[in-house]
Backbone as CSV, one residue per row, in Angstrom:
resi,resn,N_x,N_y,N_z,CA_x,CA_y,CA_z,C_x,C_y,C_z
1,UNK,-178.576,86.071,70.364,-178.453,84.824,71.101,-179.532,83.858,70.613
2,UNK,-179.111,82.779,70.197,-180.218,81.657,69.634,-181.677,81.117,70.997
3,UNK,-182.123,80.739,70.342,-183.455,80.011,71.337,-182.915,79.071,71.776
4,UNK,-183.109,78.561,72.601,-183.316,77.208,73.549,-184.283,76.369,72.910
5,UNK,-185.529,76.806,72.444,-186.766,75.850,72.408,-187.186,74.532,73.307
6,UNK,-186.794,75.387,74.589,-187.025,74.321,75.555,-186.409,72.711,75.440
7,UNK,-185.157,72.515,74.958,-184.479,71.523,74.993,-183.323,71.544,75.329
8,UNK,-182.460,70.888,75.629,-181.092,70.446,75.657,-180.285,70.462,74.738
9,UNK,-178.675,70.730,75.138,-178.256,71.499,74.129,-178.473,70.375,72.456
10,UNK,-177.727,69.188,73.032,-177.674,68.035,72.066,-178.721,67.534,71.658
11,UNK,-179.928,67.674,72.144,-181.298,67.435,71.573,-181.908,68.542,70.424
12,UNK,-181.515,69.709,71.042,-181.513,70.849,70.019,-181.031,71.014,68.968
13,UNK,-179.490,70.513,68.829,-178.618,70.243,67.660,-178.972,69.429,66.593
14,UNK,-179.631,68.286,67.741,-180.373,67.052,66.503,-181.151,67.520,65.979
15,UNK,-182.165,68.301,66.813,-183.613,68.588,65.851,-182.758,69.463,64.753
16,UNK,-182.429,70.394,64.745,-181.590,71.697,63.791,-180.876,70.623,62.487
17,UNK,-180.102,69.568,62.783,-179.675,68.772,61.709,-180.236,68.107,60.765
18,UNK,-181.779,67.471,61.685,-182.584,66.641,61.008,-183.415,67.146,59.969
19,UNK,-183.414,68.879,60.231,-184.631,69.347,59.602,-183.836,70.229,58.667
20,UNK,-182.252,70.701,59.035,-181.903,71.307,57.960,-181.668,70.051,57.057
21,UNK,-181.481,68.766,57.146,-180.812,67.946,56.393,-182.659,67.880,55.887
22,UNK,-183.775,68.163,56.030,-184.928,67.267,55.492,-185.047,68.825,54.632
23,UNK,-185.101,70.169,55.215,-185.269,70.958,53.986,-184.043,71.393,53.113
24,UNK,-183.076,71.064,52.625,-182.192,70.550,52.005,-182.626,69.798,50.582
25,UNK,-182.817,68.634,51.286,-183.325,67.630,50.406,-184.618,67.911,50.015
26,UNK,-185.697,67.883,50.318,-186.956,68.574,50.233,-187.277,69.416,49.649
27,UNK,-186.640,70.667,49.837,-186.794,71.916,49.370,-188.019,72.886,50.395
28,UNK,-188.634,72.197,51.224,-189.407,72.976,52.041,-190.344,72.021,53.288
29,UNK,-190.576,72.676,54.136,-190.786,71.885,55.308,-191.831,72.047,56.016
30,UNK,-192.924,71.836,56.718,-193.782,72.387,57.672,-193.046,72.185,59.094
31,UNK,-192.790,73.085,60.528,-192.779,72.874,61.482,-193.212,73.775,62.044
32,UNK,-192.728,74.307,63.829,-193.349,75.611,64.754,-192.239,76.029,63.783
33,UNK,-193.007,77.942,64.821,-192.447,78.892,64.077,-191.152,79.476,64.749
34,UNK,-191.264,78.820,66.256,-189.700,78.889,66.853,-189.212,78.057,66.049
35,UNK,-189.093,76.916,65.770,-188.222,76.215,64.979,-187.408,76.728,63.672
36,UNK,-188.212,77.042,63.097,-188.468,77.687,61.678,-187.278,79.128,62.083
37,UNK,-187.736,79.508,62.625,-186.774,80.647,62.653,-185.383,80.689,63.082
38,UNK,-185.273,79.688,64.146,-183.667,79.279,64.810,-183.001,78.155,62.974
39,UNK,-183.809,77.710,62.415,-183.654,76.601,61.219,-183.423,77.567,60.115
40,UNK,-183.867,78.981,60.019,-183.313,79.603,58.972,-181.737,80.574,58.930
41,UNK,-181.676,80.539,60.253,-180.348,80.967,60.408,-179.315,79.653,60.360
42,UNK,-179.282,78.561,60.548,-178.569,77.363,60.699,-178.586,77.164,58.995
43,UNK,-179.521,77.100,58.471,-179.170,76.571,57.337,-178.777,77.432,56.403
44,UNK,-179.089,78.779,56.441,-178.224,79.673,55.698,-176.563,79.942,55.567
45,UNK,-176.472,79.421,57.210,-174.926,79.328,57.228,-173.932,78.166,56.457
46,UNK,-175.129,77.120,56.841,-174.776,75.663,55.768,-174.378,76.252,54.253
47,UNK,-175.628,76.557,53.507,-175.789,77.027,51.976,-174.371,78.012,51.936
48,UNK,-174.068,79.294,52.947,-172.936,80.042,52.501,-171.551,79.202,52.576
49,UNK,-171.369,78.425,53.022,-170.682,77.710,53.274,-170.316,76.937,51.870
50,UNK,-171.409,76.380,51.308,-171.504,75.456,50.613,-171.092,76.175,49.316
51,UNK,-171.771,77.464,49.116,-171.766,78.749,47.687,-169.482,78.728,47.745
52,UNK,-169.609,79.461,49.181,-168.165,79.707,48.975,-166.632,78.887,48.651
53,UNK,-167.588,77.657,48.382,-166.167,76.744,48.334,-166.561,75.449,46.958
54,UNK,-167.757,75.172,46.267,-168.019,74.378,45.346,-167.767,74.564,44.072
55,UNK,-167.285,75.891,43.480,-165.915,75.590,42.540,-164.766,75.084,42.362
56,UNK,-164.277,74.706,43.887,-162.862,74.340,43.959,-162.819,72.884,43.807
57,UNK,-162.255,72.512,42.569,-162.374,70.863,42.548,-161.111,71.032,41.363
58,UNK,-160.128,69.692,41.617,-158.540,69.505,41.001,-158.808,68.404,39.782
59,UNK,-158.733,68.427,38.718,-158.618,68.198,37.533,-157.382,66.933,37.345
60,UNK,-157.264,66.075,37.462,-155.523,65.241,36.869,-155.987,64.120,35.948
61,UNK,-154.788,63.481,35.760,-155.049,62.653,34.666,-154.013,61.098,35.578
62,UNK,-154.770,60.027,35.157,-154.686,59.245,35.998,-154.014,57.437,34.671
63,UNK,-152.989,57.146,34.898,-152.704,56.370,33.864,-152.722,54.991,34.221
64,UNK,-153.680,54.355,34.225,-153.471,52.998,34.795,-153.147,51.697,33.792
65,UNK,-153.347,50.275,34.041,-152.595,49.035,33.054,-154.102,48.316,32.934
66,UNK,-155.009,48.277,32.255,-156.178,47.110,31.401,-155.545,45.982,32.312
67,UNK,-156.321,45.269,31.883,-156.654,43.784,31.678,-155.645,42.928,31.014
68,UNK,-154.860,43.513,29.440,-154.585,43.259,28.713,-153.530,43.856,28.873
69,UNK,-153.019,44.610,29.632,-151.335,45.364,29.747,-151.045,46.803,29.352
70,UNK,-152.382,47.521,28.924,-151.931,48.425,27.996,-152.406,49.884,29.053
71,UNK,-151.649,50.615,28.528,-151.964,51.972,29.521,-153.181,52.605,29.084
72,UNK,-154.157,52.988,30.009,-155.154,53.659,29.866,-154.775,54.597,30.590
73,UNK,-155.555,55.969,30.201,-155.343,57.475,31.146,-156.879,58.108,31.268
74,UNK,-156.808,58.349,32.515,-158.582,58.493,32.889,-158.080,60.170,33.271
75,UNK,-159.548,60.663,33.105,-159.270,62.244,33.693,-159.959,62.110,34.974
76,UNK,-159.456,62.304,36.187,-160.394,62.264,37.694,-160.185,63.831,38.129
77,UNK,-161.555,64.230,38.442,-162.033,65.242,38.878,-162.113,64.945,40.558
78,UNK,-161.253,65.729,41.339,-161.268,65.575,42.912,-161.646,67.093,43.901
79,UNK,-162.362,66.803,44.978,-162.006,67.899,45.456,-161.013,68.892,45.985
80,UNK,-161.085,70.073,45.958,-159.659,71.092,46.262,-159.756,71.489,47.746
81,UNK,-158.613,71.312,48.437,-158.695,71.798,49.904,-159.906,72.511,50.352
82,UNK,-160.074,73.352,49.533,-161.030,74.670,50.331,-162.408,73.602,50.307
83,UNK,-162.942,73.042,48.902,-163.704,72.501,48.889,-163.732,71.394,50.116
84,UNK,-162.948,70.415,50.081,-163.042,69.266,51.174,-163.018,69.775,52.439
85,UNK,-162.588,70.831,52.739,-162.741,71.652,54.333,-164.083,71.592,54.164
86,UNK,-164.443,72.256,53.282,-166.126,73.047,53.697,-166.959,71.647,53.507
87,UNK,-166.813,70.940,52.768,-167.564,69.219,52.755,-167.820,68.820,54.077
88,UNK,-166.075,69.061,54.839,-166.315,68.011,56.251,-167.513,68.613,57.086
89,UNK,-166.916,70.621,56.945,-167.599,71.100,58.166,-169.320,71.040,57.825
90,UNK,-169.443,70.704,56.631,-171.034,70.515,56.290,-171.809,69.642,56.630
91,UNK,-170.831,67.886,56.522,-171.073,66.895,56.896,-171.365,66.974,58.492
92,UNK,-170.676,67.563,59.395,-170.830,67.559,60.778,-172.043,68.249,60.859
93,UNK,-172.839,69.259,60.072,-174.082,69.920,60.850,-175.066,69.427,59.913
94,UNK,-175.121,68.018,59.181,-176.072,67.816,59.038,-176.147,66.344,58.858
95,UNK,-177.294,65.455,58.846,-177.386,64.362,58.807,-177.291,63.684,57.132
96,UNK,-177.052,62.323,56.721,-177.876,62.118,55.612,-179.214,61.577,55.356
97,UNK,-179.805,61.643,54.187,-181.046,60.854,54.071,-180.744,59.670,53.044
98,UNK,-181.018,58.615,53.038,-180.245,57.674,51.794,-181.840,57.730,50.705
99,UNK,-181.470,57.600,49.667,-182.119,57.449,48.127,-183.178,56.444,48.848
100,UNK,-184.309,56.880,47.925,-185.410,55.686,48.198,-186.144,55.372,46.624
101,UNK,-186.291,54.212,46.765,-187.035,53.372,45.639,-187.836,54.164,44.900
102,UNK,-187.560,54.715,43.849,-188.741,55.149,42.906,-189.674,53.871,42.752
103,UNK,-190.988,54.352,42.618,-192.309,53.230,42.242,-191.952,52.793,41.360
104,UNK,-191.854,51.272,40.604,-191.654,50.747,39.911,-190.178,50.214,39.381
105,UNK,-189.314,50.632,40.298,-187.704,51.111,39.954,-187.346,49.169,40.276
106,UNK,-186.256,48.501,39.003,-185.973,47.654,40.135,-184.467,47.595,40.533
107,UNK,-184.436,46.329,41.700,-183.395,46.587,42.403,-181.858,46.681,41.487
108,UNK,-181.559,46.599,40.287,-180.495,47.043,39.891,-180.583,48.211,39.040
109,UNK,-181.774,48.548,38.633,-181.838,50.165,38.265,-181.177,51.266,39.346
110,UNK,-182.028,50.588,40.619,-181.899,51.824,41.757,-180.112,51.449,42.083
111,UNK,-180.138,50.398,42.045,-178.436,50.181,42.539,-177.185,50.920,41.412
112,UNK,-177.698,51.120,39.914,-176.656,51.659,38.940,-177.187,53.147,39.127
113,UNK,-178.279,53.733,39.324,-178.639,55.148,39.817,-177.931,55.260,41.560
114,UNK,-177.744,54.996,42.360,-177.259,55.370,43.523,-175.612,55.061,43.573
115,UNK,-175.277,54.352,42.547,-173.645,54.026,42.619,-172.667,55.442,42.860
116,UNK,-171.695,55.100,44.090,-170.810,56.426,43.657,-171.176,57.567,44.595
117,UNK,-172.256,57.074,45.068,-172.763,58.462,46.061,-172.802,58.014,47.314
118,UNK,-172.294,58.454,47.966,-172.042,58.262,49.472,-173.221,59.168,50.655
119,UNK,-172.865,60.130,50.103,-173.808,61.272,51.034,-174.878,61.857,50.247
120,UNK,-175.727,61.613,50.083,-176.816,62.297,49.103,-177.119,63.442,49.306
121,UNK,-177.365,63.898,50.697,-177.787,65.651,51.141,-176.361,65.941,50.623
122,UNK,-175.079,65.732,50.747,-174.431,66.723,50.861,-174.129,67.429,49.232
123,UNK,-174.176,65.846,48.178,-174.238,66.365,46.361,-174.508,67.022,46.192
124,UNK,-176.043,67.063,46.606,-177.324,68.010,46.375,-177.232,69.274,46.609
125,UNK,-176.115,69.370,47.974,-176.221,70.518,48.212,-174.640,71.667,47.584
126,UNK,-173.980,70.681,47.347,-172.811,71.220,46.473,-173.021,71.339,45.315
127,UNK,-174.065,70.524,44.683,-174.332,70.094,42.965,-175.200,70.489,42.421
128,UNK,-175.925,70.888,43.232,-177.420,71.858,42.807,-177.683,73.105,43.668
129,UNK,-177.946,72.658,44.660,-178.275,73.842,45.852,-177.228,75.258,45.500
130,UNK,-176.362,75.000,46.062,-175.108,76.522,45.793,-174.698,76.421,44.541
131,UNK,-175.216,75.696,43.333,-174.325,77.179,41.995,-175.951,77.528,42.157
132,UNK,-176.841,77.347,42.339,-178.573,77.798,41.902,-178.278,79.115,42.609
133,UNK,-177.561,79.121,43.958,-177.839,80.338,44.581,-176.594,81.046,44.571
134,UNK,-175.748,80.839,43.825,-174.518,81.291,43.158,-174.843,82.365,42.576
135,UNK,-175.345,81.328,41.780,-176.368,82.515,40.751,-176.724,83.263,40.558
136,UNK,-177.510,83.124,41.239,-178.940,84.285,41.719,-178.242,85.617,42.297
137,UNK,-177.311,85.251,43.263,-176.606,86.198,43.930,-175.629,86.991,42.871
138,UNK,-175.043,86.509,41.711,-174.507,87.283,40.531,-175.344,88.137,40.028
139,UNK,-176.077,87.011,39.475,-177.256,88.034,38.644,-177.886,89.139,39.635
140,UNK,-178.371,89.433,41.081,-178.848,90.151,41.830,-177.656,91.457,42.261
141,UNK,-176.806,90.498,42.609,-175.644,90.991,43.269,-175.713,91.773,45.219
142,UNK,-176.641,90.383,45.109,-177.034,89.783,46.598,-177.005,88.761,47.320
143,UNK,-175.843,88.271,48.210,-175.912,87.347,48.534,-176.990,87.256,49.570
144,UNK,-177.311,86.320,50.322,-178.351,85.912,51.430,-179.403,85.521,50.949
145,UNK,-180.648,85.289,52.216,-181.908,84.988,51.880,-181.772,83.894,51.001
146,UNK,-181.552,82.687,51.645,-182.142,81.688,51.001,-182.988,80.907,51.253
147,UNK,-183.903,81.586,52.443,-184.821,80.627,52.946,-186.214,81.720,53.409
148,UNK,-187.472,81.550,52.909,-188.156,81.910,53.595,-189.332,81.382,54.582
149,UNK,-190.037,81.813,55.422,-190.931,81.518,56.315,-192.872,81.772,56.019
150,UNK,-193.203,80.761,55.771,-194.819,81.524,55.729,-195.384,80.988,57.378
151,UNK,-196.183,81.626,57.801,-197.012,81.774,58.368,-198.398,80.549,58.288
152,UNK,-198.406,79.457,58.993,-199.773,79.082,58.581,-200.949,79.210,59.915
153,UNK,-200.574,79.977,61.255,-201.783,80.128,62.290,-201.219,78.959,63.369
154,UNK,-202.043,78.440,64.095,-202.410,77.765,65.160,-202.343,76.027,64.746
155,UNK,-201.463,75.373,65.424,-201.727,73.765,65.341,-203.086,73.732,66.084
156,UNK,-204.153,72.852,65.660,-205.105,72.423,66.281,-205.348,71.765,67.864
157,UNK,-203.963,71.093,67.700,-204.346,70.424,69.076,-203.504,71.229,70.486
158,UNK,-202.641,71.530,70.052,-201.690,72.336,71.368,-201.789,73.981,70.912
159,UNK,-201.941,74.551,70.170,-202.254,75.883,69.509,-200.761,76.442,69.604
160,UNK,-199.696,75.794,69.453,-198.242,76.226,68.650,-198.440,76.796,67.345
161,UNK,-198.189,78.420,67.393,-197.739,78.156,66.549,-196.914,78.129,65.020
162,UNK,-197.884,77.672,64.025,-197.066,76.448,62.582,-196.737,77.374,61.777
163,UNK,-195.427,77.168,60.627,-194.909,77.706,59.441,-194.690,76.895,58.644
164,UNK,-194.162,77.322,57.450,-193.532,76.431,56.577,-192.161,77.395,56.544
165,UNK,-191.062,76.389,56.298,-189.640,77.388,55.807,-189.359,76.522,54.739
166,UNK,-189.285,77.369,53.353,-188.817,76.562,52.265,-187.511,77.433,51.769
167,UNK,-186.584,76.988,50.826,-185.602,77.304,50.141,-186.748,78.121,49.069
168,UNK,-185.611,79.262,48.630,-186.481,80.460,47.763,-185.734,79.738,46.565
């Protein structure tokens, strides 16, 4: 049976979204260690989720008319049922974070780098995140554990306490 952590159900959900969507993107997080622990079961379920369905993407060929009248044929790569199921149900348990300004970046660099992407946690987590742990799980021939917990002691001011949970 999951924790409470002394909140409400929908307050609970948020925190669980915000922080799987920040170690996601991140790759690792400081919070409590109740947190941390109800956050490694939530987001493991995300990642299996994500492993079991991000091969499935449909291949066609697409013939459209120029400018000039003449047929062009594009190859579009789309997602496959299984895939777009597991997209939506991913999208619902987690938030996005939008792209931020690299130092020095300007505004039409960052605008031809962010084109095309709608959800940034979720790429990341179809496009990098699950084949990385695809992977791993071939080569091992172990799935799980994709997240671990350190230990850092006592917050100073309320004595909760603190961990880090990062992606392994």
């Amino acid at each position: 049976m999951p924790g409470k952590l002394g909140m409400t159900t929908t307050i609970r959900m948020s925190v669980l979204k915000n922080q799987a969507s920040q170690l996601i993107w991140y790759g690792r997080i400081e919070t409590t260690k109740a947190r941390a622990k109800e956050l490694q079961s939530y987001v493991e379920k995300v990642i299996t989720t994500a492993i079991n369905s991000y091969e499935d993407t449909i291949e066609t060929t697409v013939t459209t008319k120029n400018e000039k009248g003449k047929d062009v044929t594009k190859k579009v790569i789309k997602d496959g049922p299984k895939k777009l199921a597991a997209r939506r149900r991913v999208m619902a348990k987690l938030h996005d974070i939008p792209y931020d300004r690299a130092k020095g970046e300007t505004k039409a660099d960052f605008k031809a780098r962010v084109k095309g992407v709608n959800h940034p946690v979720i790429e990341k987590l179809f496009n990098e995140v699950a084949p990385k742990y695809a992977q791993r799980a071939e080569e091992s021939g172990q799935g799980g554990g994709y997240t671990r917990i350190y230990n850092l002691g006592q917050r100073r001011g309320d004595a909760a306490d603190m961990a880090i949970i990062e992606l392994v």
